[in-house]
N, C-alpha and C positions, 0 to 999 in steps of 0.2 A: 850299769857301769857308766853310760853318757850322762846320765842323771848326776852321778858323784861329782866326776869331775866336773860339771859343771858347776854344782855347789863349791868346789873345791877352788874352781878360779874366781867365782865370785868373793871368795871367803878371802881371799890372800892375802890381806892384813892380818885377817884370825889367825891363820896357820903361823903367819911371821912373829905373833904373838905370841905363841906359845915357845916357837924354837926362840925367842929372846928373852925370854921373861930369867931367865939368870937361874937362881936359887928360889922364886919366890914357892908357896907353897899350892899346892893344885887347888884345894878347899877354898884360896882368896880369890886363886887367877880365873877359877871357874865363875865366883859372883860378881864379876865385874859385868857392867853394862854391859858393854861392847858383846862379851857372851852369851849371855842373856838377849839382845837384840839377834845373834845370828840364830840363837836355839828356837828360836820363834817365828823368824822367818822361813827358818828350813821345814819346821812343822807346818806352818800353813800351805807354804807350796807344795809341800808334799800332799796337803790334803786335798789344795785344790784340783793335781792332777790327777790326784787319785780318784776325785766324784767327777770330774771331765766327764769321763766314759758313760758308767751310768746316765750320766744325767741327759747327755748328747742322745745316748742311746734312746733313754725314754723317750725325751722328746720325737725322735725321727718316728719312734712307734707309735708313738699318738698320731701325729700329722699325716702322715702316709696314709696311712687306711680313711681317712674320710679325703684324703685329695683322689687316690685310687677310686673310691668310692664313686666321685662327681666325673671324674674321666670315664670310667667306664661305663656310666648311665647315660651317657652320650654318646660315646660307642656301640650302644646295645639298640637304636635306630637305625644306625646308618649301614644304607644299600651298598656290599661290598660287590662288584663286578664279579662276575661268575668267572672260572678259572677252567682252563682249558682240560 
């Protein structure tokens, strides 16, 4: 829903466009530039947000397990004080 409306106040000339366009016909007001650039924008961002995840995700699993890796092979030396 925060998604929409965000596209929704970015768009706000589109939207104004549409409730002014008068009479024209849907089939013109749709191939206009101005259209056209917001249908393209909203697809990419959308796409972008969309592989965000995955991709954030892969990366952290790659890198972790060999930082883990080198942490804990240094941890596996060291003399911890005996406990009471």
């Amino acid at each position: 829903m925060l998604l929409i409306l965000a596209y929704a106040g970015a768009s706000l000339p589109l939207l104004l466009l549409f409730t002014l366009s008068g009479g024209e016909p849907l089939g013109v007001l749709i191939n206009r530039e101005m259209i056209a650039n917001e249908v393209v924008r909203t697809l990419v961002g959308s796409l972008g947000l969309i592989s965000a995840v995955p991709v954030t995700t892969t990366l952290v699993a790659t890198f972790s397990g060999s930082i883990n890796q080198h942490y804990l092979s240094s941890y596996r030396n060291f003399n911890f004080p005996p406990t009471c």
